[in-house]
C-alpha positions, 0 to 999 in steps of 0.5 A, spaced: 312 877 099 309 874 105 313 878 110 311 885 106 304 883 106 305 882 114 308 890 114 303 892 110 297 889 115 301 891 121 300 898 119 293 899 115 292 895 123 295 901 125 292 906 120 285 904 122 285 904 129 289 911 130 287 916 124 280 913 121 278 911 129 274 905 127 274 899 133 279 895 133 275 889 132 273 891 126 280 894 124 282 886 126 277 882 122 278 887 116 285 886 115 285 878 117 280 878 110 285 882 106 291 878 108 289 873 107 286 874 100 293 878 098 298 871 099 293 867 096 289 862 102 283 859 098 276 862 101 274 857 105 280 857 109 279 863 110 273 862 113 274 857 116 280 860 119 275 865 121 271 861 125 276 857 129 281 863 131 275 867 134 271 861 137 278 858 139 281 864 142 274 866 147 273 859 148 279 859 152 279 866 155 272 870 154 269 868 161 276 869 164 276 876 162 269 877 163 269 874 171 275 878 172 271 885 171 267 883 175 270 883 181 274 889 179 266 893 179 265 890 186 271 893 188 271 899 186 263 900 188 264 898 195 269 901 196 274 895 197 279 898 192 280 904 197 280 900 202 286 896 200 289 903 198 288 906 205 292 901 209 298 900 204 298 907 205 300 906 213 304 901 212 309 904 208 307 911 211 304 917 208 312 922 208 312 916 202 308 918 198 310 916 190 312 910 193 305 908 197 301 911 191 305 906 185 305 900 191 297 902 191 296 902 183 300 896 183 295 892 186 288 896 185 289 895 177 290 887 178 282 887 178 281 894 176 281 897 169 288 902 169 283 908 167 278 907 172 284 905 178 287 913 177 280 916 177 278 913 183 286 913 187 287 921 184 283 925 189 287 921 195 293 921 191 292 930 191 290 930 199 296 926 201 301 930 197 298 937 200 299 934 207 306 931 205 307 939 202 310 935 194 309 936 188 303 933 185 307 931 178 312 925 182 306 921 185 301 922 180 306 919 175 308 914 180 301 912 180 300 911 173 306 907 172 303 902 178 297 902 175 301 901 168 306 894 171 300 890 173 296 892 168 300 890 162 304 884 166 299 881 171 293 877 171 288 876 171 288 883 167 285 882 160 291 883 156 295 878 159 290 873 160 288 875 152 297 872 149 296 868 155 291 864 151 293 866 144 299 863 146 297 856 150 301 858 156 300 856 162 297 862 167 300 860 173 306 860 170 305 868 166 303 870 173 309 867 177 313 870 172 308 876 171 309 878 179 316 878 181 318 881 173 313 887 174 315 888 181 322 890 179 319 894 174 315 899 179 321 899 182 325 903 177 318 907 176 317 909 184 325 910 183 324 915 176 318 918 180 322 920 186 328 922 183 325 926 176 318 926 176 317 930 182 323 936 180 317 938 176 312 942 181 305 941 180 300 943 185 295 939 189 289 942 189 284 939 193 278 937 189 275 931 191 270 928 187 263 926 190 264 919 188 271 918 192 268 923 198 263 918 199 267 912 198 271 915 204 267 917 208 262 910 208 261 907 214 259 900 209 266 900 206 269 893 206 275 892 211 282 890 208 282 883 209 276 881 206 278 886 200 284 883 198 281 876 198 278 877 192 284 879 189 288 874 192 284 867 191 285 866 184 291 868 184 293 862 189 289 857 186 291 858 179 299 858 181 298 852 186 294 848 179 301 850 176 305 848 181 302 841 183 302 839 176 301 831 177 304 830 170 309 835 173 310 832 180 310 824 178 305 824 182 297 822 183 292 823 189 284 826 189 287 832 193 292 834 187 285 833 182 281 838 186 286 843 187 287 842 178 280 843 178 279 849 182 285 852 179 283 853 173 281 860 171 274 859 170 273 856 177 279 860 180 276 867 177 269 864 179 270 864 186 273 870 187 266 873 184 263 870 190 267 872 195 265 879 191 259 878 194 261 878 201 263 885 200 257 890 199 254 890 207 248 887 204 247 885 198 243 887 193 239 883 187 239 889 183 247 889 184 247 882 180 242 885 175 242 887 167 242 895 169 247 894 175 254 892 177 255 886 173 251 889 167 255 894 166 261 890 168 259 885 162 259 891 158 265 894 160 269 887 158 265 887 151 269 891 147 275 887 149 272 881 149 271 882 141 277 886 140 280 879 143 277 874 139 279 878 132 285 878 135 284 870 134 282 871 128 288 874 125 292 869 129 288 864 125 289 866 119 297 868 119 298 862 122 294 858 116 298 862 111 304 859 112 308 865 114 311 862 120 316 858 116 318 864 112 318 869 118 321 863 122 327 863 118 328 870 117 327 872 124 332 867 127 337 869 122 338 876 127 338 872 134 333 877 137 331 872 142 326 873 147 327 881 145 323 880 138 315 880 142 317 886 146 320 889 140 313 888 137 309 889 142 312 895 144 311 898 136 304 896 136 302 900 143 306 906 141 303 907 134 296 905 137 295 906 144 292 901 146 296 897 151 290 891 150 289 891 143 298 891 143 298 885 147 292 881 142 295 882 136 302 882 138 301 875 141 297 873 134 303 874 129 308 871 134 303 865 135 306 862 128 313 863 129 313 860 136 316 853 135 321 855 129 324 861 135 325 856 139 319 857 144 316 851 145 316 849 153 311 852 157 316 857 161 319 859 154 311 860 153 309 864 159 315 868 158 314 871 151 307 872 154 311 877 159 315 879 154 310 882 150 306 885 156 312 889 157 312 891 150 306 893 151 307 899 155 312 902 151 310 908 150 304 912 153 303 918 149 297 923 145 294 917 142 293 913 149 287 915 153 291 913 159 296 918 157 290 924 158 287 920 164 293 921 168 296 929 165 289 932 164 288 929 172 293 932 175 294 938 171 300 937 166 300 940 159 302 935 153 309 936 153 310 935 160 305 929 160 311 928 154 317 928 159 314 925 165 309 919 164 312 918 157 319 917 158 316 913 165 312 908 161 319 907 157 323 906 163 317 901 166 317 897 160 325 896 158 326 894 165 322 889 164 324 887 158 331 886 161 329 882 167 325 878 162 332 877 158 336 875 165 331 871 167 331 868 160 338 866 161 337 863 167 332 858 165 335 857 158 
């Protein structure tokens, strides 16, 4: 029954976020109530489950989450993104357009919302496939597909940082694992666009925004360098923390505290802010304010902070239940593996849409099953962390609002949305299931 009342939770999740519309976080703390009322928990476990799955869970990750979009805003206010995106562009050479455009949105949607990453790239993607005489259709989708891989597979992004703290694994080891597994991932996407994607003609129209325009155009625009060290900063202290473990190296020295110290996310993701602040030709108190790029930053994240912290509630509560044991035993019988979070991401992400709110709740009904699937060192953690992030961008269709931002941009009607960027994210997210699979059997 603990199994049937799981499904059932699972799909009024999906049912309440997808035909009724209401917010994920709510949908999430309705459902915890209610399952945990069906199998029997007395109420103060309930509540208590409550309290601690939320508190726990953003204890954890809220500041992360909330940090890492803020260096987002002041790369995309700066025009630090555009930047980057501009000499990636000259070293891979402009005749390479799909290929220049998925590098690009890899490394913009590190830092930078998927959705807000497209909007901002698109009018540069249009003006370099007219100079390059392409179809818009190979390197629009080579861009949402770039944008798509870091932002499922690589903190600091929300999604994976959310099931890299609901999990309890190591960061650095997820974004170790993240970066090398997503890369091969773009690889097969840039391929798919290249060689499918753009057999479909679609008109460049040059139309830039006002916004990209003055982006471009600005003479105050941060250069590469000081760009990308935001970006790069915590991503090197949060892998050196994990690579210069004491307790991992069998050694002590002041130097390796330090470094334990400023890798920790928090601290990590904290600098990056203050590099930020080197960005804007000068800084401005009304940036830092209520009502400027932080305030609207700190909005931004809100949502998904919430959605984060009901997804820690649901994870309480299963784990409380008492289903792991039962699932656990059920599950193992079919030897799915490192396959079985994929296989869950991926259902919840199609039938829901959101990437992030895949990735939260998957690693919440996962989260008991952990020891008794034989997850249990932290590389087994981190891996099952990517496993479900590849899940989690599988498939992208109507009910996605990254699904409408990408062919309603670049001029493609449902059906060939369908084609092309749909069947890419399937490409993008199986790619990176097998290589998280091959690594698996490596390690393993």
């Amino acid at each position: 029954m603990e199994i049937i009342f799981l499904i059932l939770a699972v799909v009024l999740i999906i049912v309440l976020t997808t035909h009724l519309k209401i917010h994920p976080f709510l949908a999430l703390l309705i459902v915890s109530i209610l399952y945990g009322l069906a199998v029997g928990m007395p109420f103060q476990e309930i509540i208590h489950s409550i309290n601690n799955g939320f508190g726990d869970t953003l204890g954890k990750i809220g500041l992360i989450i909330f940090l890492g979009v803020i260096i987002g805003a002041f790369l995309e206010n700066t025009g630090g993104a555009y930047s980057i995106a501009e000499k990636v562009l000259k070293l891979i050479g402009s005749k390479r357009v799909p290929s220049a455009m998925g590098i690009i949105g890899y490394i913009v949607s590190i830092p930078v919302f998927a959705d807000s990453g497209f909007l901002l790239l698109h009018p540069l993607n249009k003006s370099l496939s007219k100079k390059a005489k392409i179809s818009l259709a190979g390197s629009a989708v080579a861009l949402g597909l770039g944008l798509l891989a870091s932002h499922t597979l690589v903190p600091p992004t929300p999604g994976p940082i959310a099931a890299a703290g609901i999990l309890d694994a190591d960061l650095g080891l997820v974004i170790a694992l993240g970066i090398p597994i997503s890369l091969v991932a773009l690889m097969a996407g840039i391929i798919y666009a290249r060689k499918y994607a753009a057999r479909t003609y679609i008109s460049a129209d040059l139309s830039g925004t006002l916004k990209e325009q003055q982006i471009r155009n600005s003479e105050d625009r941060p250069g590469t360098l000081s760009s990308s060290i935001p970006i790069l900063a915590p991503i090197l202290l949060i892998v050196l923390k994990s690579v210069l473990n004491p307790s991992r190296m069998g050694w002590e020295h002041p130097v390796l505290e330090i470094i334990q110290f400023l890798g920790e996310p928090v601290i990590a993701l904290l600098i990056g802010v203050f590099l930020c602040l080197l960005l804007p030709n000068r800084l401005d108190k009304e940036m830092l304010s209520a009502t400027g790029w932080v305030g609207k930053a700190v909005k931004d994240a809100a949502s998904i902070v919430l959605i984060t912290g009901s997804g820690g509630i649901f994870g309480a509560i299963l784990q409380n239940s008492g289903i792991a044991e039962v699932l656990g035993t059920t599950l193992t019988d079919y030897n799915l593996g490192i396959f079985l979070p994929f296989l869950l991401a991926a259902a919840l992400k199609t039938a829901q849409g959101s990437s992030t709110v895949a990735l939260i709740t998957a690693a919440s009904i996962i989260l008991p099953m952990m020891p008794s699937l034989g997850f249990e060192t932290d590389l087994d953690k981190a891996l099952v962390v990517v496993a479900l992030g590849a899940g989690s961008s599988v498939v992208s269709h109507a009910n996605d609002s990254f699904f409408w931002v990408v062919t309603q941009m670049s001029g493609m009607d449902v059906k060939t949305g369908y084609r092309l960027f749909s069947m890419g994210t399937l490409v993008l997210g199986f790619t990176a299931a097998i290589s998280v699979f091959l690594v698996s059997l490596i390690w393993s």
